[in-house]
N, C-alpha and C positions, 0 to 999 in steps of 0.2 A: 345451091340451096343450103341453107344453115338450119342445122338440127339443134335442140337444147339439148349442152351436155347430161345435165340431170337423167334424160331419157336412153342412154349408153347403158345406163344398169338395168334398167327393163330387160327381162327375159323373153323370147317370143314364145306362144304357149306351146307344149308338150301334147297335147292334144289337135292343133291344128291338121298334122297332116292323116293322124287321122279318121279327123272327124271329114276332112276334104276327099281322102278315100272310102268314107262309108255312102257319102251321097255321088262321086259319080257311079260305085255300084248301084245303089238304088238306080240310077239314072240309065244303067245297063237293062235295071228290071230285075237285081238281085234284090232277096227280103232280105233285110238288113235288120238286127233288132237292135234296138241302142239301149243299153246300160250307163250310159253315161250320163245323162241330165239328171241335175239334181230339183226337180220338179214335179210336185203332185200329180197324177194324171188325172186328178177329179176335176168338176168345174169348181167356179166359183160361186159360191154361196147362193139359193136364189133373193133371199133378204139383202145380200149385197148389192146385187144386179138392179133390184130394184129401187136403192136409196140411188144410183148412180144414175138408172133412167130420171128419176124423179126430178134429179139435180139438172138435168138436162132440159125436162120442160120448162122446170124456172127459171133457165136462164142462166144459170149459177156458172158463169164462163168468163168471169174477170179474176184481172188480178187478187191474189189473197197477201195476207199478212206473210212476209219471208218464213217464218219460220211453224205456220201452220195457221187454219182458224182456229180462234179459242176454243171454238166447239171440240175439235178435237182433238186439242192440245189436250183438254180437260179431259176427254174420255182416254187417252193414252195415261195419261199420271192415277186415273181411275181405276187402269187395268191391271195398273201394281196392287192397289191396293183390293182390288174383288180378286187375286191371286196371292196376294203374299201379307195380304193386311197393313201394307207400309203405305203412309198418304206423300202423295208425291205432288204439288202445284203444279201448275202448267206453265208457269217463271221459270220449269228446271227441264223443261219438254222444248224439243224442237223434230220437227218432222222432214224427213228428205225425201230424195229420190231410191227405194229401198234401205237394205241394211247395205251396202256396200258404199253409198251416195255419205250415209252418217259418218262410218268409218272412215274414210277416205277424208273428211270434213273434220272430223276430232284429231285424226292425226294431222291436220295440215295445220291445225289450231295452237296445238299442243307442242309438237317436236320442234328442236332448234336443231342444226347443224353438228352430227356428235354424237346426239345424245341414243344409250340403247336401250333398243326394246327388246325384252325376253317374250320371246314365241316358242311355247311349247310344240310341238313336234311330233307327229303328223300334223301339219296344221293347214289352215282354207289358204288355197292358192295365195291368194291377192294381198295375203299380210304382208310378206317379207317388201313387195316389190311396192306397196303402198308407204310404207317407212322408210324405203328408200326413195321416192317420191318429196318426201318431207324432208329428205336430208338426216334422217337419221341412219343406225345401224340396225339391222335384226339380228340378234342372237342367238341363233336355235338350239333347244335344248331338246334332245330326242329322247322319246320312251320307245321300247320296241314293243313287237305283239308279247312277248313274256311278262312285261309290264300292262298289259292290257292299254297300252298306248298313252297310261298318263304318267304324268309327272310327279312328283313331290317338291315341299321344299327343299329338301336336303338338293335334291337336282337343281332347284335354280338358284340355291345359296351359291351353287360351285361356278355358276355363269354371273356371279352381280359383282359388280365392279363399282366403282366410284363415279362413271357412268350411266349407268341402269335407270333408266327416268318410267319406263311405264313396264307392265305385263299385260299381254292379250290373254284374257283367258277363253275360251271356248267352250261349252258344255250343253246340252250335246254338241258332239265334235260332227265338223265336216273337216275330213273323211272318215272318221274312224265308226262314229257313234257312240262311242264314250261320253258316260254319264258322270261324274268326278260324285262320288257318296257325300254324306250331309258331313262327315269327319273329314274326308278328302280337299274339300271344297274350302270349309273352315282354316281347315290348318294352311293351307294357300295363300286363302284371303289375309288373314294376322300375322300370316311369314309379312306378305306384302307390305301391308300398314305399318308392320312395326319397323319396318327398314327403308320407309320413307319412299316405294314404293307408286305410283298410278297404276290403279286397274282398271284396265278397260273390257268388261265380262259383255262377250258375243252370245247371246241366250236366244238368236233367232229361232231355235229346231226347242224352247222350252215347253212348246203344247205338246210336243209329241216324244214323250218320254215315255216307258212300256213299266207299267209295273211289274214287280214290288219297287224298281228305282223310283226316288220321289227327287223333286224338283226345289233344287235349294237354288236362289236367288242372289247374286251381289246388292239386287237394292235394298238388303240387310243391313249391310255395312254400307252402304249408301245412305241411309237412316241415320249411322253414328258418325260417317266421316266425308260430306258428300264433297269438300274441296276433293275429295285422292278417289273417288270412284265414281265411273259413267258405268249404265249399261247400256246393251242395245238391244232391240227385240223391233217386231216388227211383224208383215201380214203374209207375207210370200211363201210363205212356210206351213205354217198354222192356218190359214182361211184357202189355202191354193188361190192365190193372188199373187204369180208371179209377175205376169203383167202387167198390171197395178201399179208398181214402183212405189211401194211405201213402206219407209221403215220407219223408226223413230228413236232418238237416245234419249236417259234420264242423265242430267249432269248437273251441276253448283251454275246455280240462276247467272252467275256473272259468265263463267263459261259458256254457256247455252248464247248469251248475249253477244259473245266475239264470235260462236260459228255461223251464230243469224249473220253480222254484219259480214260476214267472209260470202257467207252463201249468197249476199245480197247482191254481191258483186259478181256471181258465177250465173246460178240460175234461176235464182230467186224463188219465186213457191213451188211447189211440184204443181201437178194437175188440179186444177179444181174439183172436178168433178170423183175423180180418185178419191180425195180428199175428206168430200162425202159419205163413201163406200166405204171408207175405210173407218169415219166413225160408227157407219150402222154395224159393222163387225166387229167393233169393238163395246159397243151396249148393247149387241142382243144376247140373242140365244148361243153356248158356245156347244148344243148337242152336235152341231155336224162337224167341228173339230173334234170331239169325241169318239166320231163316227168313222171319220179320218185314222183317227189312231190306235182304233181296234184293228180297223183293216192294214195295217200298216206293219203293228205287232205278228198280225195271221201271217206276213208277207215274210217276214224277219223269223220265223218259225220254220216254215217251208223250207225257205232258202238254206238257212242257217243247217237242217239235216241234211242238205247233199254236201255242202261246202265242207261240214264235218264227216262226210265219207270217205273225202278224197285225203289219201294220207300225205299226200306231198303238198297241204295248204293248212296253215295256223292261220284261223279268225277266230278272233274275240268274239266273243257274243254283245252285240249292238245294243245298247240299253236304250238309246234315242235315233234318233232322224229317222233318215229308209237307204241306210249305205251299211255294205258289206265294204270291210279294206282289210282283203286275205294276200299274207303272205306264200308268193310261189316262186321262193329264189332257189328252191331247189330244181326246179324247171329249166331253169337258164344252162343250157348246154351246145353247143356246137354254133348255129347259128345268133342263137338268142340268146343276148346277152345284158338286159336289163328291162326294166319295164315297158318301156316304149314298144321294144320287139315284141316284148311277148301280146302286147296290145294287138300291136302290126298281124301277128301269127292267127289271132284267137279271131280277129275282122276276119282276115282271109278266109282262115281254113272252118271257124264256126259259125261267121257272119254275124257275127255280136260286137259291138260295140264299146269301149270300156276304156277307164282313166287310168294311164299310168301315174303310180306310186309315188315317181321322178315329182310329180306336179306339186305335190303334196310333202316331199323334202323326205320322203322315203320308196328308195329305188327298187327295193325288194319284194313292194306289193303291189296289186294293183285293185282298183275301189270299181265297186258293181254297184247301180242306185237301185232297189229295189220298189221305184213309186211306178211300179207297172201293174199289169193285170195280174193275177195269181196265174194265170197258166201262162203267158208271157214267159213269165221270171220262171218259172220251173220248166220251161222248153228249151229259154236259154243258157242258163245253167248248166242242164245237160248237155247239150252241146259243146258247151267250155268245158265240164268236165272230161270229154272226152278227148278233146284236142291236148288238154295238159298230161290227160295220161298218154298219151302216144309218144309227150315230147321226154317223159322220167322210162323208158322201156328199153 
């Protein structure tokens, strides 16, 4: 049986085995708590639910246009604009199967054989080995917790090469929760443009940002330069619609046109009736994303005072998502000897769930989701904390 070489550089995931240990304990009949999904625990909207029943009575179960109905192609280039005041056409909109289906479809569009991409660092699983999917390279360029996980240009001036065809940016970060400030953000964006740069800004986690952080936008410079900038945003996140599978990118109308005709040949529309639901979530009411992100913030408070008890763990305080990524490499001693382990140790011996750091292209930490219940998350916490302080004694 012959395998595609391309697929030799895939990595198998870092979380497999132990997420296949937490469920035959469940399967034992141990309480197992997972920290690890990165997934709202609310439902879904009931205004959603009911555009998507609706679509169901009528019928609404054929084929759609590849790359979205207008209906909601228009209400996505709408959402820029009732968020950031920029009008966006639905010529520059195309809708996938989540934000990872977009990504996955803009790089396969874009990269040639060669060419590199600068990945800031912590960065979401699926980038490096998606670029490498495309034939490109990933270039990580890491910030530690003392940089509160982000980057500057001066850091990706030192990684560009003659090379360098795109940058992923991320904000808020999966895993970090790093918010990049309205200066931060800026001076990023103009490094980029001005050195002829592609950004491609992952803004899936931008409903749920915690003030005083405020929520700056690439479809800014999307506005002034839209050939060199895509964003991606999306419902999975913001309306807890993970099952849903919708995301959507903003990109230069001809571009948008080569990922339809690519997608046209893969999977063609996403779901209909999603399709639906995802425009009534996008024209109504956005209070219970609101809602969402109060309780979310309360979650990111809670947490964030035990994690700052424990003196053997440095986390940044999370400006966005619902992810803690606290470093505990000073833990690593006799048996345990990088993320993964301490992963492995913290299942066993706390019965918690959790992502090693290793996934995320930093070995030293490892990421807690906070999208559980408040006494959840502060049961299991405690828990962790005590299994970490047993392993520093």
């Amino acid at each position: 049986m012959q395998i595609a070489q391309r697929l030799q550089s895939i990595k198998p995931s870092l979380t497999l085995s132990i997420n296949s240990k937490a469920l035959s304990m469940r399967q034992e009949g141990i309480d197992v708590t997972s920290l690890a999904v990165g997934e709202p625990n609310f439902p879904t909207p009931a205004h959603v639910c009911a555009a998507a029943k609706a679509a169901i009575d009528a019928n609404f179960c054929r084929y759609t246009q590849v790359p979205g109905i207008p209906e909601l192609r228009q209400a996505c280039g709408r959402y820029f604009k009732r968020v950031h005041n920029v009008d966006v056409p639905k010529e520059a909109i195309i809708v996938g199967g989540g934000g990872k289906h977009c990504i996955y479809n803009f790089l396969q569009t874009t990269i040639n054989p060669g060419d590199e991409v600068l990945i800031p660092t912590p960065y979401w699983l699926s980038y490096p080995d998606m670029v490498e999917l495309a034939g490109g390279k990933p270039v990580l360029v890491k910030a530690t917790a003392s940089q509160n996980f982000k980057v500057s240009p001066k850091m990706l001036e030192s990684a560009l090469t003659k090379q360098t065809k795109l940058l992923i940016l991320n904000s808020p970060s999966n895993p970090t929760g790093a918010v990049y400030s309205r200066d931060e953000f800026s001076q990023i964006m103009d490094w980029a443009l001005d050195n002829n740069i592609f950004v491609l800004a992952d803004e899936i986690y931008e409903q749920l940002i915690f003030p005083p952080a405020e929520s700056i936008s690439a479809i800014n410079w999307f506005k002034k330069k839209p050939e060199m900038v895509a964003v991606l945003n999306g419902l999975s996140k913001s309306f807890a619609m993970t099952g849903w599978r919708v995301g959507f990118l903003a990109a230069h109308p001809d571009l948008i046109a080569k990922i339809s005709s690519m997608q046209g040949h893969s999977t063609s529309n996403i779901c209909s009736i999603a399709q639906k639901a995802a425009q009534a979530a996008l024209e109504g009411s956005y209070d219970c994303v609101y809602k969402m992100r109060q309780a979310f913030q309360k979650r990111r408070d809670l947490g964030l005072e035990i994690i700052n008890s424990w003196p053997f763990a440095i986390c940044p305080k999370p400006d966005g998502a619902f992810y803690f990524f606290a470093d505990v490499h000073t833990c690593y001693k006799k048996h345990i000897k990088n993320s993964t382990d301490i992963c492995n140790e913290l299942l066993t011996k706390a019965h918690v769930a959790l992502v090693p750091g290793a996934a995320f292209g930093d070995d030293n930490c490892i990421r807690f989701s906070y999208a559980v219940a408040d006494d959840v998350l502060v049961d299991a916490l405690n828990k962790v904390g005590d299994v970490l302080k047993d392993l520093v004694r």
